[in-house]
N, C-alpha and C positions, 0 to 999 in steps of 0.2 A: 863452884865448878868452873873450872877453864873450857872453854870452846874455841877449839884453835883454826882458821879460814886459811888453808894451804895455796897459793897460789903459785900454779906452776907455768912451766912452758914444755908441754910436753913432745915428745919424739913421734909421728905424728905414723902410726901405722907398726910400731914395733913396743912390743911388749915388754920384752926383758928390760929394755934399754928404761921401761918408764917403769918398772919393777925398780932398779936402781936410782931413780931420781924420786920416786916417795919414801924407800927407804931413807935418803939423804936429809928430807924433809922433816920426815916424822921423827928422827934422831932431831933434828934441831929442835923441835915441838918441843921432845919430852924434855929438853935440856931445860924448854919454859914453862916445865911444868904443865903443863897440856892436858888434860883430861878427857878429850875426846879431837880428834884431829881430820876435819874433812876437807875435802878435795875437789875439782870441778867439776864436771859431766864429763864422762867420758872421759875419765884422766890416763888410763890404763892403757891409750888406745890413742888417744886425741880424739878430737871430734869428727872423725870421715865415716859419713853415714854409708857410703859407695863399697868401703870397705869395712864394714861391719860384720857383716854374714862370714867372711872367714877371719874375721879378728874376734867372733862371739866367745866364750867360754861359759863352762859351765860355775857355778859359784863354789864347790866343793873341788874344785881344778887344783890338783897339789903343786903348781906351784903357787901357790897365794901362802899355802900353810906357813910360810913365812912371818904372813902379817899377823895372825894366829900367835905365833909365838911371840911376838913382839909385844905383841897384846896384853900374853899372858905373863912374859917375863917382865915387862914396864908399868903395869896394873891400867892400861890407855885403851879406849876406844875408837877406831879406826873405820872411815866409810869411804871408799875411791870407789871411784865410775868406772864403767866398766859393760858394754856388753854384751849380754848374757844368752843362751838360748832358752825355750820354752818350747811347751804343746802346741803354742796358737801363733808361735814365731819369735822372730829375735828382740829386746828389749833394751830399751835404754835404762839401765840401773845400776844402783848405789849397792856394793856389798860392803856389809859391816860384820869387822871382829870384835870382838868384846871376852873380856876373861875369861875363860870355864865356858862360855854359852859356844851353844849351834852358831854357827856362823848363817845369817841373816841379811835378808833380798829386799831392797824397797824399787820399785820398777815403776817407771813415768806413766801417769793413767790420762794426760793430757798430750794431745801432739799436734803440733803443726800441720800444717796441709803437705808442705814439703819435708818430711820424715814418714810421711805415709806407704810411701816407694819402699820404703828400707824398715819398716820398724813395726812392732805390734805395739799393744796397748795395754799397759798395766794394770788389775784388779784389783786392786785393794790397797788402802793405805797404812804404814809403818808408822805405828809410834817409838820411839826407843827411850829408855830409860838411862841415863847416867847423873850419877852422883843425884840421885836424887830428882833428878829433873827431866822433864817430859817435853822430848825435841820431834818436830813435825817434821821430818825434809820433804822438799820442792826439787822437781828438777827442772830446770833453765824454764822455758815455755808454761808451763803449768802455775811455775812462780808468780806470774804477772794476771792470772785468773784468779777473778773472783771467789767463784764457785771451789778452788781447790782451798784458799786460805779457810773459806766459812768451814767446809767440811773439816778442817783438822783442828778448829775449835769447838765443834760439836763433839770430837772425841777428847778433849782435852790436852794441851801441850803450853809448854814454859816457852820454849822458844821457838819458831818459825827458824829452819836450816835452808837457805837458796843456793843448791849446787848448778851450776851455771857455766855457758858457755858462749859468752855475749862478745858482741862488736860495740863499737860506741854507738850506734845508737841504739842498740838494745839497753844499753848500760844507763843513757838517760832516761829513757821508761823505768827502768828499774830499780832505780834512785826515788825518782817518786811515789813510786806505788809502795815499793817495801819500807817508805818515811809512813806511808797513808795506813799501811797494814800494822807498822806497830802500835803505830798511835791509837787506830780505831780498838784495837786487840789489846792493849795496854799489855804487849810482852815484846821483848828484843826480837831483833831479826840478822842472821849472820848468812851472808852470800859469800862463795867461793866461786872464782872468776879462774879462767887462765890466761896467757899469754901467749904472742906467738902466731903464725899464720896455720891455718886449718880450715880444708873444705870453702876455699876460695874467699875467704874473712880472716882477719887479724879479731886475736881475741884483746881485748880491749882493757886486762886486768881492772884493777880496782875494787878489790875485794872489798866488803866494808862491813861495819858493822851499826845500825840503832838502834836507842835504848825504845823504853816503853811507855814514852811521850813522840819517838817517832823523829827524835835529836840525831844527825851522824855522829858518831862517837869516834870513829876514825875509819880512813881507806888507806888501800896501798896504792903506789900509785902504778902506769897505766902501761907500763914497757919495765916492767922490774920481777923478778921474782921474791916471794917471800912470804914472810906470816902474819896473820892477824888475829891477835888470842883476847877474847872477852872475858872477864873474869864475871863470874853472875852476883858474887859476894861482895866487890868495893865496885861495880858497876861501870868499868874501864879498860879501855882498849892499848894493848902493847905493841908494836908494832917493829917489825926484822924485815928485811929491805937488803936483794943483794941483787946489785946489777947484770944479768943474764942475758936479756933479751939480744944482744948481736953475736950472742956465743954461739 
């Protein structure tokens, strides 16, 4: 299985506009052969917690049906951030298409003190299955807790997914711990980062990926857009790199 770390720089409050920059993305993916292709927190949207509650959608919102089909016509699974509304309030969450299935919600059950303003709190945790394999995603904040990692090896998962929306020094914490988490967990760990300023921080790219000794196996680097695809079968990182960031 290909696991592909999308790192964008997204349009930072308009939708459509980031509707056309993951499609551009996810074309380059499948070109790598990709088998599942994610995205950073909030990619759909950027990261502006301020303006969330009317950037929220719902996850069956037809314009997405797009990815749906792309899904279904390239045999690829697809997760961008995104969000969303709910009963108990608006959430920060990961919608995924995948072939033929319901299209499928993973929502942040951990949050900051500052996202408290703006955001409710996730119930439950999403395992997803591709090619075989059993991926746990994280979203940004939550990634760097204990207690989230333990809990998605109590349910079982191949790989730990870190969808993410860091600055550099989030990015330094996160380098360490997710080295600490694969090691301890003996399974790879793949972080999607964006680029770009958002909600008053520069995202800090550097998407990466390590294996299951907790080794970097490869980053992108930290002003650039581009991909970063793990293959789980020869154990190695491919890496696409296109200079964006002053466009």
């Amino acid at each position: 299985m290909r696991i592909c770390a999308a790192q964008i720089k997204p349009s930072n409050g308009s939708i459509q506009t980031n509707i056309e920059i993951h499609k551009d993305w996810i074309n380059l993916a499948i070109s790598g052969k990709a088998d599942f292709i994610a995205f950073p927190e909030l990619s759909l949207t950027g990261y502006e917690p301020k303006l969330a509650k009317n950037l929220a959608i719902d996850k069956n919102n037809p314009g997405l049906d797009q990815f749906q089909m792309i899904s279904e016509r390239h045999d690829v699974s697809i997760a961008l951030g995104a969000p969303t509304r709910s009963e108990f309030g608006i959430l920060i969450s990961m919608v995924v298409f995948q072939p033929y299935q319901d299209r499928t919600v993973y929502s942040k059950q951990m949050l900051p003190t500052d996202e408290l303003p703006y955001f409710a709190k996730g119930k439950e945790q999403l395992i997803l299955t591709v090619e075989n394999e059993k991926i746990a995603p994280a979203i940004c904040y939550e990634s760097l807790q204990n207690e989230h990692s333990e809990n998605v090896m109590k349910l079982g998962t191949d790989i730990y997914l870190a969808s993410v929306a860091k600055s550099q020094s989030g990015i330094e914490k996160a380098f360490m711990h997710y080295s600490r988490i694969a090691h301890k967990y003996s399974i790879p760990v793949v972080m999607a980062n964006s680029i770009g300023f958002s909600h008053n921080s520069l995202g800090a790219g550097q998407s990466a990926c390590w294996n299951e000794k907790g080794k970097l196996l490869g980053k992108l680097a930290n002003d650039k857009e581009g991909l970063l695809i793990y293959d789980t079968e020869t154990k190695t990182v491919t890496i696409d790199e296109k200079d964006t960031a002053n466009n």
